[in-house]
N, C-alpha and C positions, 0 to 999 in steps of 0.2 A: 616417416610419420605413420602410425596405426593407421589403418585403413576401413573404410566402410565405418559399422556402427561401433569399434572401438576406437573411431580416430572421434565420434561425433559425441559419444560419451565423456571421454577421457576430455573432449573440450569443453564442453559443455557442462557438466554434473563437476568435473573434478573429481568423479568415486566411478573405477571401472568395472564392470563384469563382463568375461571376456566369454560368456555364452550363457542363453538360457535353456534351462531345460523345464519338466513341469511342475509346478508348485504343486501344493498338498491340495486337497480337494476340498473347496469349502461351501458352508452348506448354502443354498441360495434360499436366499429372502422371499416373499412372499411377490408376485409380482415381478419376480428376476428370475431372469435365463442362466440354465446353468454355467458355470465360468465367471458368470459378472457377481461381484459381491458389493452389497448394502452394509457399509459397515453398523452395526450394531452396539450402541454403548453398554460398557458394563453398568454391571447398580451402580448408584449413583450418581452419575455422569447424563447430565440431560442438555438435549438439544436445544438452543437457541431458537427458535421461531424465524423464519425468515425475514429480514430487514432487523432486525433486533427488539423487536416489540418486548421482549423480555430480556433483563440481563442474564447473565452465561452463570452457570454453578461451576463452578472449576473445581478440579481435584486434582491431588499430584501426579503426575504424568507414570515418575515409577512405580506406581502401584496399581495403576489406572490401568494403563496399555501396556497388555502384556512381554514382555520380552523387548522393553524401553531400551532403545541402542545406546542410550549414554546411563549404564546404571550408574557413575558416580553422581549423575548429578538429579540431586535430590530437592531441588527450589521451584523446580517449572513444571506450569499447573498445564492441564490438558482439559478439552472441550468442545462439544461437538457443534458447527452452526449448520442451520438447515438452510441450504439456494435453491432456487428452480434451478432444476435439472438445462431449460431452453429458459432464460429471457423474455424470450420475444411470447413466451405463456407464462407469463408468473402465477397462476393458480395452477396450473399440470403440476404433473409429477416432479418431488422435489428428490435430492440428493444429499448426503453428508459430507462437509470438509471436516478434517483435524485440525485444532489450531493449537501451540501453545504459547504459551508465558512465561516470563520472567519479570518479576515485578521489579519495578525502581528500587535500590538498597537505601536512596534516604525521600522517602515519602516528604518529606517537606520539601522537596529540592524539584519533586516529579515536574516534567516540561510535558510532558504527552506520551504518546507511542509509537518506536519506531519497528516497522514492518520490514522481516529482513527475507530476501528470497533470494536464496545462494546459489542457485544454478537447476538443472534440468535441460531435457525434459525428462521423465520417466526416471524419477527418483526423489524421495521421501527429503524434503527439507524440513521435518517439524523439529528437529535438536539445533535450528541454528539460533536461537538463542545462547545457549547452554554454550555453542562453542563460538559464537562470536564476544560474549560475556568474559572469554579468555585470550583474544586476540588483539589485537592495535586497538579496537573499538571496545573497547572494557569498561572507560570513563563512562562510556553514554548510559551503561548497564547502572549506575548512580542514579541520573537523573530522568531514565526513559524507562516506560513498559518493553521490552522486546518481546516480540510477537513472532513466530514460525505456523508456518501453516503446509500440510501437504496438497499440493496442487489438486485440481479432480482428478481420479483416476488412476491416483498413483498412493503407496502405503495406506497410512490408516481411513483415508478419505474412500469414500463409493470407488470402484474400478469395475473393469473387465480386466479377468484373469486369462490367460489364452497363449500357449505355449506356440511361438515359431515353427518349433521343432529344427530340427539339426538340419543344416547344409552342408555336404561334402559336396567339390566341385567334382565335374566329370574326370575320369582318368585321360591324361593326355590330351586334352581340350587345348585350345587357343584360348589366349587371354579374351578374346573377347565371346568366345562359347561361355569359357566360365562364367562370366558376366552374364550374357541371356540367361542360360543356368540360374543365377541368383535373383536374377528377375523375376523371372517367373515363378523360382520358391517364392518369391517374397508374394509375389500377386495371389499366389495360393492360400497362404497364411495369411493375408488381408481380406481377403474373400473370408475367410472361416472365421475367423478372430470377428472382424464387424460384424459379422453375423447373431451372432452370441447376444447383441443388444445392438442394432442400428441408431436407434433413437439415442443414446447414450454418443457411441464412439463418433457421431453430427456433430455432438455439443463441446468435445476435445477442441477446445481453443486458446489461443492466447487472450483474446477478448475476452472468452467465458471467465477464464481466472480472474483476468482485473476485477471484473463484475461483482466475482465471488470476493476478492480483497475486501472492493466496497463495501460488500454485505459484513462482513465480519469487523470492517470500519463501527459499521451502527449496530453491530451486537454488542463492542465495546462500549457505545454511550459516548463513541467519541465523533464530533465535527468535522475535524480534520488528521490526517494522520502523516508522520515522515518516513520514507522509504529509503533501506537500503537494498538494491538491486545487483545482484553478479553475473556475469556470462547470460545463460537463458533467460534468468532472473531480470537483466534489464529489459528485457521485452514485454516480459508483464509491468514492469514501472511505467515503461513507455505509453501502452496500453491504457494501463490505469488513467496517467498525466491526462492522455486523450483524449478518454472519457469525463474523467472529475477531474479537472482543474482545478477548480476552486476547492476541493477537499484537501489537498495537497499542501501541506505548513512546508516539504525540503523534502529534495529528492537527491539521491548519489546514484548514479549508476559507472561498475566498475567492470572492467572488461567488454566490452560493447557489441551487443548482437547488431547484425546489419538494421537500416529504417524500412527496409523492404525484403520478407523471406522469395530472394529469386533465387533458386534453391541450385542451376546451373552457376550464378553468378558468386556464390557462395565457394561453391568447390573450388572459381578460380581464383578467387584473393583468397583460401588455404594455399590452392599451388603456386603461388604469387612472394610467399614469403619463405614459403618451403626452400623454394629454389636458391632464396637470398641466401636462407640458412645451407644450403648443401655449398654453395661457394666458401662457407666459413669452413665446414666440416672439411672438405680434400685438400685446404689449408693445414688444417690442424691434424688431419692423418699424416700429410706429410712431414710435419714435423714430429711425428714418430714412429716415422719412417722404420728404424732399430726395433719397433713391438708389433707391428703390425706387416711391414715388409709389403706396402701397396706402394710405392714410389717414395722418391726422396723430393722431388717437386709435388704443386698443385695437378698441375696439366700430368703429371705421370699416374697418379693420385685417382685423379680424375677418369683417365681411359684403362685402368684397372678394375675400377668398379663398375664400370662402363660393357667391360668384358666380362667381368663375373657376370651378372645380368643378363650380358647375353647368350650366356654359355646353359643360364638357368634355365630362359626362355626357350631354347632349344630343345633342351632334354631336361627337365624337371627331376628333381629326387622325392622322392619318398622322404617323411619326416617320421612316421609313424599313426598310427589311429586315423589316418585320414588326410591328413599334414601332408605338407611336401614345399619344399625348396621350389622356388622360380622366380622368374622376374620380377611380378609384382611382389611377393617378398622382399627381395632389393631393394624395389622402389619406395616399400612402406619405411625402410629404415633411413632414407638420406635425406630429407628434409628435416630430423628434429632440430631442437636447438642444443646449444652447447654442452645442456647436461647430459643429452642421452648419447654424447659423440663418442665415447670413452664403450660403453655398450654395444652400440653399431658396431663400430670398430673390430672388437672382440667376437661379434657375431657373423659379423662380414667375411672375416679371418677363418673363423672353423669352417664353412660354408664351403669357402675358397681351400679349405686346406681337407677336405673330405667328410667332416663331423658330422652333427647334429646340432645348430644353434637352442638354446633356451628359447631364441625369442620365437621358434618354429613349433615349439613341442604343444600337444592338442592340451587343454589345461582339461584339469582332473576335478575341478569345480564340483560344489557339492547346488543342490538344485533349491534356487532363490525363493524364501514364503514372501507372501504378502497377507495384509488385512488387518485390521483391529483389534483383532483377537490373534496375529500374528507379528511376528516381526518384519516391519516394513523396509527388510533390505532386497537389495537386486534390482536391474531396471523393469519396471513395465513396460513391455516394449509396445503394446495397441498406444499407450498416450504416448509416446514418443514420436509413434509413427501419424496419431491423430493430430498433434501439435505441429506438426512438418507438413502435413498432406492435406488437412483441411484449409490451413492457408498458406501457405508455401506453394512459389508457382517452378509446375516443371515435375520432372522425374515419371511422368505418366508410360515416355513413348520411349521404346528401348532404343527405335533407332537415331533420336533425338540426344537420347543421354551419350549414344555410343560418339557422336557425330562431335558432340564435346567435347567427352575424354579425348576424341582422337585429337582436336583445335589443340586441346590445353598439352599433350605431347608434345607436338611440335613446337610451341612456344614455351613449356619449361620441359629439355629436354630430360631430366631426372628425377624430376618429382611430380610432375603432370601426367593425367590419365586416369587416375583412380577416378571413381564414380564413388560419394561420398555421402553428400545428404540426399538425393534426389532417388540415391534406388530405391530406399524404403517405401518409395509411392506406389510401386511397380501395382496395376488394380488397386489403386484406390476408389473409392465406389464414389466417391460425390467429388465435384470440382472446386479446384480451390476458390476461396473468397477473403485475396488479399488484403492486407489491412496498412495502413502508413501512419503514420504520429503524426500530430498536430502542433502546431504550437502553440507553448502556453506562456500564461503568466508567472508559474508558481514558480518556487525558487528550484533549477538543473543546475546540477555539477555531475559532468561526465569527467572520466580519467579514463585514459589508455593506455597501453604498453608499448613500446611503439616498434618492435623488433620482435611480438610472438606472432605466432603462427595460429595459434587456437581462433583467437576472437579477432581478425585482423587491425592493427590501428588505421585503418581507412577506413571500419566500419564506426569507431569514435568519432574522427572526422565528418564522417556523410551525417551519423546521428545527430550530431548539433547544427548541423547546414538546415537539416529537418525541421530539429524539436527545437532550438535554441539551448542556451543554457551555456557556461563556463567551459572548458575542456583544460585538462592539466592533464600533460604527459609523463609520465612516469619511464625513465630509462632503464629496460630491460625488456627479458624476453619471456618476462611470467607471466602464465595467467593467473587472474584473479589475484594480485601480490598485494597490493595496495592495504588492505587490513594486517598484514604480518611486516611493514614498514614502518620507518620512523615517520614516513608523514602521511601515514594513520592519523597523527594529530588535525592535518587540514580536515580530513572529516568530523572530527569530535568538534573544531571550530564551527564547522556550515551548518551541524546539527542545532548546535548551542546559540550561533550567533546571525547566521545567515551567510556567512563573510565566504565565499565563493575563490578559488586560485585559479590562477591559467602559469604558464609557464612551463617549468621542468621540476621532477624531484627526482633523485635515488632512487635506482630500482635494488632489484635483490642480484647480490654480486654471486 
């Protein structure tokens, strides 16, 4: 399994970037510290007024925002709405979200509008219209507004811009030096980064988005709105539910963040399923046995990989640029699920057989723009880390996190140990201010997976123990699948009719 913040992206977002380096420089707004940008609309393109007192002027997105990530599509409008910056001052200083549209294709048929937020944190969802309008969910693009919006802080919306900078681990450290190591980058770059706008990198919430939904709820002109939610994305639904219930016509949330960010208890239902998955994988290496040559049994299978690892740990290699072979490498690759076993495998092999793995080599990545007048690709890593560390409990104290990794070792011996979402805390400057779902009235339908590893299926389960609401299990190990399946259709029903499933469907084979 990816490790650290490409195991938390790749779960979460669904779109990887496997390092940041620093964006172009852009100009700061009047009132803004250098690094944070105030997105600014082109002519044209004017802002909303807060709470919606005025309707949106929309224009088309491709021509609107420059270097629009989906240039084929050419339907969905873009619009800027203005939120307080803090809530708890709604005349202070306010901020810009991005939102787009796609309009219903038969205007006589319109039911409302559905709000879709596809994952995160620390990446641009405003093209999920455009690409859910071509998935399992296509029908509802007939009779529904769909709505994307980039979260605060991330793409076209207000940010802080603030490069990490590069972490190479110590030469010949212990795995758990390297770790201090990254802790303390990290605490360094949280220090500098919130720096840059504190009042701003405060207001990085999950809460604050729901809030911001609302607002762009009554720029619409609309009462109530329906939400589709995925991976991060259900945590703002949840959020939302929390706060507006009654705004709420149907809610979907698909892949299921946990009901409580406890950011050690997180890493251990990853290590939880990992491990299931690594019993499957020294199965299935052994049965090819003939390509890989690790055993012809599980158990032989098993204490080969077991030795590679240990041999890594010992004496570590050089990879190149900075890279290098070792244990925790090992460890990142034996928890995936079935698709990536065939990869492992192959990588596992060169490793063991003296090479240079692919999955080892330093990437050659070109350095991620953000902004409005940019292209809103790459993670922002200050909301990433604002979204996890503002409420998300844990990851402050190294020797706390260590104390973890070492529990979850010993009880998954192969894929337990990584430190995952909670390093990114490391100096986080304010403490967190958990947040839990409530339950409501309005119409929940949760779906899980119930064999991946990303969004656990015990985090579906606790979430309806929580919120209430339906839960239907989908059999597989994908995240986020449920939209690229045949029953995609139960969702276009709950939209349409309310009519809710529990049960089991087909997952993706």
């Amino acid at each position: 399994m990816p490790s650290t913040r490409n195991l938390a992206q790749a779960a979460l977002a669904g779109a990887a970037v496997a390092c940041l380096t620093a964006p172009p420089a852009a100009a700061a707004s009047a009132g803004t510290a250098p690094g944070v940008h105030a997105g600014s609309p082109p002519a044209g393109l004017n802002a909303a007024p807060g709470q919606g007192a005025e309707a949106l002027t929309w224009r088309p997105c491709a021509t609107t925002a420059k270097d629009w990530p989906a240039p084929e599509d050419t339907k969905s409008e873009c619009a800027l709405v203005t939120v307080p910056m803090d809530y708890a001052k709604p005349d202070g200083r306010k901020i810009k979200i991005a939102v787009s549209r796609l309009k219903a294709a038969d205007p006589a048929k319109r039911r409302g509008v559905l709000v879709i937020s596809p994952g995160g944190p620390g990446i641009s969802n405003i093209t999920a219209p455009s690409s859910y309008a071509a998935n399992g969910l296509a029908p509802l693009a007939t009779d529904h507004d769909l709505i994307g919006f980039d979260p605060r802080g991330v793409g076209y919306s207000d940010r802080i811009d603030c490069d990490e900078g590069a972490f190479e681990p110590p030469a010949g450290a212990s795995a758990k030096a390297q770790a201090k190591a990254l802790f303390d980058h990290m605490a360094a770059a949280n220090k500098r980064c919130t720096a840059l706008d504190p009042a701003f990198a405060r207001q990085l919430t999950t809460r604050n988005i729901a809030r911001d939904v609302d607002t762009i709820r009554a720029a619409l002109g609309e009462t109530k709105i329906s939400f589709y939610g995925v991976s991060y994305g259900t945590a703002v639904g949840l959020n939302y539910r929390s706060l507006f219930d009654t705004r709420v016509e149907r809610m979907w949330l698909d892949s299921v963040m946990p009901p409580v960010m406890d950011l050690a208890a997180m890493d251990a239902a990853v290590n939880a399923v990992a491990e299931r998955n690594f019993d499957g994988f020294v199965t299935w290496l052994a049965g090819h046995d003939p390509e890989y040559h690790f055993g012809a049994t599980p158990q032989q299978a098993r204490e080969a990989v077991f030795a590679l690892r240990d041999k890594l740990t010992r004496k570590p290699r050089p990879a190149g640029k900075g890279a290098r072979l070792d244990g925790e490498w090992v460890r990142s690759l034996l928890g995936l699920d079935a698709t990536g076993w065939a990869t492992a495998a192959r990588d596992l092999a060169t490793a063991r057989d003296g090479g240079v793995p692919r999955s080892a080599r330093p990437s050659s990545g070109t350095a991620p723009v953000y902004g409005f007048d940019d292209a809103p690709l790459g993670l922002n890593s200050t909301q990433y880390n604002g979204v996890f560390c503002n409420e998300g409990t844990g990851g402050r104290d190294f020797g706390r996190l260590w104390a973890d990794a070492e529990a979850r070792r010993r009880t998954y011996p192969a894929t337990g140990g990584g430190i995952q979402f909670g390093s990114w805390c490391a100096g986080w400057p304010w403490p967190a201010q958990p947040w839990r779902p409530v339950r409501g009235a309005s119409p929940l339908q949760v779906s899980g997976h119930v064999d991946e590893a990303t969004t656990p299926y015990a985090w579906a389960v606790d979430t309806v123990k929580a919120a209430g609401g339906a839960l239907l299990t989908v059999q597989d190990d994908a995240h986020a699948s449920l939209a690229k399946l045949p029953c995609a259709d139960k969702a276009v029903a709950f939209f349409r009719t309310g009519r809710t499933a529990t049960g089991t469907c087909p997952g993706m084979q």
